[in-house]
N, C-alpha and C positions, 0 to 999 in steps of 0.2 A: 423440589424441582426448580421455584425459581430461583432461590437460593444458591444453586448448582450455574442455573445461564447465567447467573448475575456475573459470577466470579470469571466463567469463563469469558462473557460478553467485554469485561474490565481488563482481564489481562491479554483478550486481543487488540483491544482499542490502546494498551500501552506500548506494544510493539508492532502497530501498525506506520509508524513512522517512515520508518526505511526499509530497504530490503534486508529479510534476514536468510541466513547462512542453512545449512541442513543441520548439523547439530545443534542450534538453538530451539528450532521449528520440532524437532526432534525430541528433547530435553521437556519443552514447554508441554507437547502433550501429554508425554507419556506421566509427565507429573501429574498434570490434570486428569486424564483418565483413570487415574490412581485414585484420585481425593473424590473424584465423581464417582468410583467402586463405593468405596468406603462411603459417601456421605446419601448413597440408593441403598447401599446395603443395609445401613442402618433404617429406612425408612419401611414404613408397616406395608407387607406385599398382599393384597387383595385375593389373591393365590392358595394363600398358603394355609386357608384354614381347616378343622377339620372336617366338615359337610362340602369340600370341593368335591364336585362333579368331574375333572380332570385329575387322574394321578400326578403329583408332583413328582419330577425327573429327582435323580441323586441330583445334591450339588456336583458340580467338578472339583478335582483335588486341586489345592493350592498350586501346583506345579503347572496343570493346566490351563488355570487360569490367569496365572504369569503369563505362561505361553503367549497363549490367547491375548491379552493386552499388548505385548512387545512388538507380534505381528501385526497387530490394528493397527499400533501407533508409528512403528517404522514405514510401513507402507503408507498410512495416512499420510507422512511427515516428506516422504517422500513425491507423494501425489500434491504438498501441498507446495514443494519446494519448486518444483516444475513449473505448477501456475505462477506462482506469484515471479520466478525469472519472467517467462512471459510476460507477464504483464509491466513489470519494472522497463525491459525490453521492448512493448512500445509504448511506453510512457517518454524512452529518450528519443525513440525514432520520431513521434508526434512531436515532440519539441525540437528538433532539430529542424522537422517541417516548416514550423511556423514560423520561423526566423526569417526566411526568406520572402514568406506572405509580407508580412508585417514590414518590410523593407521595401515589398513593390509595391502596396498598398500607400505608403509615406509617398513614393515617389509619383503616382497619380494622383492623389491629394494634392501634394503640392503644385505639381503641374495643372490641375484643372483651376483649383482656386487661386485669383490672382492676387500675386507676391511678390516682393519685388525680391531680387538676385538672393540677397544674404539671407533671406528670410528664409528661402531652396534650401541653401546649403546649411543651417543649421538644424533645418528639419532632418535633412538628410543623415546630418552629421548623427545623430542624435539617436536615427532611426537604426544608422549602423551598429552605433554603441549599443543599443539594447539588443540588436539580433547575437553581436557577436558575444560568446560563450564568459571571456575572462576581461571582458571591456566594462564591464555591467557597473564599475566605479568609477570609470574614467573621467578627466574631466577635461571639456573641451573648452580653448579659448583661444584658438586660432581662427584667424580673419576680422575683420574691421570690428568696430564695438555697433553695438546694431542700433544707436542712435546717431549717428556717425554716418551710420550708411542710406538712413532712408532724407 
């Protein structure tokens, strides 16, 4: 059994990077719910002996329990592909948020604490480059050299 979370635990934490697609989300479990068949089935069921108290059911026929897996896993895969859009979805809306904080938070910063002119506008400068999306390398050397200016 830990055996089983371990693997599973490993190959979530390798494709929790980015967002993934429905056929991969898809793909990944129904593999996994396969090897997790297989590696329970193998293991000694508590169940199944002959002094059970509880009649053991038939197994289900191989076909069945195809069945049975394809729908767990498509509907899992399904239910998993929905959350995680969600969540990617406000992962960008929260940072799109914070670009704007973080720009009028510079700008009362620097207006409270006193600075002389250039000093304003580099913060500023600076504060924009980091909110704005594809600025984030930019490099800024417009306006006086700042020993120059104080």
């Amino acid at each position: 059994m830990v055996a089983g979370a371990g693997l599973v635990l490993v190959a979530a934490a390798l494709l929790a990077a980015r967002e993934r697609r429905f056929p991969l989300i898809a793909g990944v479990l129904l593999v996994a719910q396969t090897g997790l068949h297989y590696l329970f089935e193998a293991l000694p069921h508590a169940g199944h002996h002959a002094t059970a108290i509880v009649p053991v059911s038939p197994a289900p026929s191989p076909t069945a329990m195809v069945l049975a897996h394809l729908v767990a896993g498509l509907s899992t895969a399904a239910w998993l592909r929905g959350g995680e859009a969600a969540v990617w979805r406000l992962g960008r809306r929260m940072a799109r948020g914070v670009a704007p904080l973080r720009l009028l938070w510079t700008l009362v910063r620097t207006l409270i604490v006193p600075t002389t002119r250039p000093a304003l506008v580099v913060a500023l400068s600076r504060a924009i480059v980091r909110s704005a999306p594809g600025w984030r390398h930019s490099v800024i050397r417009r306006g006086p050299p700042v020993l120059a200016a104080h």
